[in-house]
C-alpha positions in Angstrom: -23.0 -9.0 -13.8 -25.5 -7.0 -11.5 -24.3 -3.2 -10.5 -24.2 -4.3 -6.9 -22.2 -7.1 -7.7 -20.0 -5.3 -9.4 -19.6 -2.6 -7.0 -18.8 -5.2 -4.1 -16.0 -7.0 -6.0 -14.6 -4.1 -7.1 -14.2 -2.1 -4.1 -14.4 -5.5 -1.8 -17.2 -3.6 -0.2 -20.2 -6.1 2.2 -23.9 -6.2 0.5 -24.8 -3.7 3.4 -22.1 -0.8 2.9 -22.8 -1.1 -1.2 -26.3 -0.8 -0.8 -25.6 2.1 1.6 -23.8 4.1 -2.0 -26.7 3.7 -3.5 -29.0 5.0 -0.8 -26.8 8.6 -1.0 -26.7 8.2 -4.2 -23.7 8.0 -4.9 -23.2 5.6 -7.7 -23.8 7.0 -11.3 -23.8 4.4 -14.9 -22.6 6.7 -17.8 -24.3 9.7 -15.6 -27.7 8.1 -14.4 -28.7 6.5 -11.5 -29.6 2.7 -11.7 -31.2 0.2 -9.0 -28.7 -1.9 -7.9 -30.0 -4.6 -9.9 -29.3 -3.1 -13.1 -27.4 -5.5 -15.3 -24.1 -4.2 -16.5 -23.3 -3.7 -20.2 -19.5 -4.1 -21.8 -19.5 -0.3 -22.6 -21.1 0.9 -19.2 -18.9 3.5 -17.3 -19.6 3.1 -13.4 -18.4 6.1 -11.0 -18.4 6.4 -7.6 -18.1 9.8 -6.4 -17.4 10.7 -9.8 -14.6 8.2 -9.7 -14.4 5.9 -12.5 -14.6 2.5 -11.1 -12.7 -0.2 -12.6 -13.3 -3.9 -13.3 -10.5 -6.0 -11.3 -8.8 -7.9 -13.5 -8.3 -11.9 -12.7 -5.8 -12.4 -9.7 -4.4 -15.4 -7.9 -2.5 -15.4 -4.6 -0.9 -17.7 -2.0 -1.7 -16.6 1.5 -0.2 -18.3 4.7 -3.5 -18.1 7.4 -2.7 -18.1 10.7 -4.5 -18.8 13.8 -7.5 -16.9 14.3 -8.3 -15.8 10.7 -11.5 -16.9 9.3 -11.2 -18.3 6.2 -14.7 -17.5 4.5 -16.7 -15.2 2.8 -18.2 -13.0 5.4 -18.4 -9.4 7.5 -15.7 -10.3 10.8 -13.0 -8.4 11.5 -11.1 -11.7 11.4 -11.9 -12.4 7.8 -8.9 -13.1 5.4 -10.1 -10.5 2.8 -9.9 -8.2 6.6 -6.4 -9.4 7.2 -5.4 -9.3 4.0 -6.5 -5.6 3.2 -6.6 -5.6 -0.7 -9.6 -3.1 -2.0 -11.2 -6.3 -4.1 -12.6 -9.2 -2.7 -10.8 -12.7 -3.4 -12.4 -15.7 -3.0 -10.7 -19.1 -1.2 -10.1 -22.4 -3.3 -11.4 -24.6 0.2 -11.3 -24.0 3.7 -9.0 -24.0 6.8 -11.0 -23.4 10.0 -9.9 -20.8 12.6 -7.7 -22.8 14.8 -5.7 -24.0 11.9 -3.4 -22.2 9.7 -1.2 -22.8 6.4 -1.1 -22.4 2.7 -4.8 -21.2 1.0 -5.0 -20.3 -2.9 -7.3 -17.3 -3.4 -8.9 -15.7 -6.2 -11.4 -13.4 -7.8 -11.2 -15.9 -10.9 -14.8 -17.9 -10.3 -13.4 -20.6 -13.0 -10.0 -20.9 -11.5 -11.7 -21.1 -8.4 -14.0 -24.1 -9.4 -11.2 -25.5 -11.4 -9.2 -26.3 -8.0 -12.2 -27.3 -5.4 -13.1 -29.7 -8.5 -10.0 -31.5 -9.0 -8.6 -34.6 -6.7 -5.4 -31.8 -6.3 -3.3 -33.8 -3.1 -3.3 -31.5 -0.3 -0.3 -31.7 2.2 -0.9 -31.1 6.5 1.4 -31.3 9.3 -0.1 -32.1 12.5 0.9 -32.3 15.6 -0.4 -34.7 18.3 -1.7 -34.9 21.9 -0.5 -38.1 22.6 2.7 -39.8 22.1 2.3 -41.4 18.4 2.3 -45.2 19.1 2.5 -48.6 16.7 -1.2 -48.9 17.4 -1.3 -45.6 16.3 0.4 -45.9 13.0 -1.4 -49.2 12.4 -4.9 -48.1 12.8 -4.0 -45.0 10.5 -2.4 -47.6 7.6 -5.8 -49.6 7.9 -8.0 -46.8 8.0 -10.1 -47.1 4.8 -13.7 -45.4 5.7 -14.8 -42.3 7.9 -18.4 -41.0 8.5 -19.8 -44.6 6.6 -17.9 -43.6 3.4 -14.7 -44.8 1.9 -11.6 -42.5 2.1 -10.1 -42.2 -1.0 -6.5 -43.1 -1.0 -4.3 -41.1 1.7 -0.5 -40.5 2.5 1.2 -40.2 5.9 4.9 -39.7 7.2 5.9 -39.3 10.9 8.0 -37.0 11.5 8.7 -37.1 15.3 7.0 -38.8 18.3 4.5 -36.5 18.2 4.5 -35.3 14.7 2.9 -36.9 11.4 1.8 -35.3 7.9 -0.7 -36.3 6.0 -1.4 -35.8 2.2 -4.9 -35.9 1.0 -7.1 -36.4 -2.0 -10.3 -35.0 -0.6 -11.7 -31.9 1.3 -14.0 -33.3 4.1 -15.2 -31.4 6.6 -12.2 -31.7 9.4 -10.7 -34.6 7.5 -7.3 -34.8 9.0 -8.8 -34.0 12.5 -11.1 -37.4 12.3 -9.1 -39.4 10.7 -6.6 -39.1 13.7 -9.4 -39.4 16.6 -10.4 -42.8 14.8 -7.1 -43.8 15.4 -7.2 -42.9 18.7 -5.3 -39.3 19.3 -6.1 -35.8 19.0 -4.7 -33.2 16.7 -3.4 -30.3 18.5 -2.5 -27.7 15.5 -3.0 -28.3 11.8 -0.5 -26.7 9.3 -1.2 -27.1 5.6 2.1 -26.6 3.7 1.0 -28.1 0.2 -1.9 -28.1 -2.5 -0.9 -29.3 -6.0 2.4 -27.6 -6.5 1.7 -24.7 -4.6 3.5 -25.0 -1.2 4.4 -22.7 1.4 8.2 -22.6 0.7 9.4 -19.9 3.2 6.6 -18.0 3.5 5.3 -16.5 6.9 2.2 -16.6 8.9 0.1 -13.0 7.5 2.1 -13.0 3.9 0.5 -13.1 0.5 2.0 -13.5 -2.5 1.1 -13.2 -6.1 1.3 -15.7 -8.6 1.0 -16.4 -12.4 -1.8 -18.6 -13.5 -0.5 -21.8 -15.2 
């Protein structure tokens, strides 16, 4: 891993303020300064400050987004690695955009991470509806077998109330539940995701992260 790298993961620092330590130099490998490209060694000793600056080990959460929280990588104030507050940087196993909220699995384990985004995993959403969820409705969703001029892979749904359905997945496409309800002719008004694999929500609540034991 490259010093910078290392630095920003390890502090959960942006490119910009990391670079900035090395401009005051204030990072030091086993007492010398090194460009921030320097490749990192088993037996190298990183300080900042003169603070011995440790590798993270592997960590895997469950975090409840809510509204309004960004859910990549990035430098907002509204960023989950922001709002969650840790001093390492996680990464997310997919997506929920802003204006939906619900269970996310993150990680600073880059093969755990790949492990889940790779797999067919059935994901779990509760959504609720503009419109008043009709026959027609329910029929064109139990016909539905392409979106975007691809097949869907095989999909799930339960309604819960007149205006209430969920929907369990196979597949992460970009603002899949949200399209596969305007082809049927309604309009998702909030998106909840309660379920991937057999991680769920349980009782958790909107802001609350919670560690958990790989495998």
């Amino acid at each position: 891993m490259r010093l910078l790298k290392y630095i920003m993961t390890s502090k959960n620092l942006t490119k910009a303020d990391a670079i900035g330590l090395f401009e005051d130099k204030r990072v030091l490998v086993n007492n010398k300064y090194e460009d921030p490209s320097y490749p990192l060694l088993d037996n190298d000793m990183v300080y900042i400050d003169n603070i011995l600056v440790l590798p993270v080990k592997n960590k895997y959460y469950l975090y409840y987004k809510p509204r309004g929280i960004l859910s990549m990588i990035g430098e907002s104030p509204i960023n989950f690695n922001k709002a969650i507050g840790l001093d390492f940087k996680l990464m997310p196993c997919g997506r929920l955009d802003k204006d939906s909220s619900g269970l996310m699995i993150l990680s600073n384990d880059n093969n755990f991470i790949n492990s889940i985004m790779n797999s067919n995993l059935e994901k779990t959403y509760i959504l609720k509806l503009k419109d008043v969820i009709t026959s027609d409705f329910i029929n064109k969703l139990s016909s539905l077998t392409e979106m975007d001029g691809k097949a869907l892979k095989p999909f799930k749904y339960h309604k819960i109330d007149s205006l209430t359905i969920s929907l369990t997945i196979c597949e992460g496409r970009y603002h899949q539940c949200r399209k596969m309800v305007l082809l049927c002719g309604n309009k998702v008004m909030d998106l909840l995701r309660i379920k991937i694999g057999d991680y769920s929500l349980g009782d958790m609540k909107p802001g609350e992260i919670k560690e958990i034991k790989r495998g």
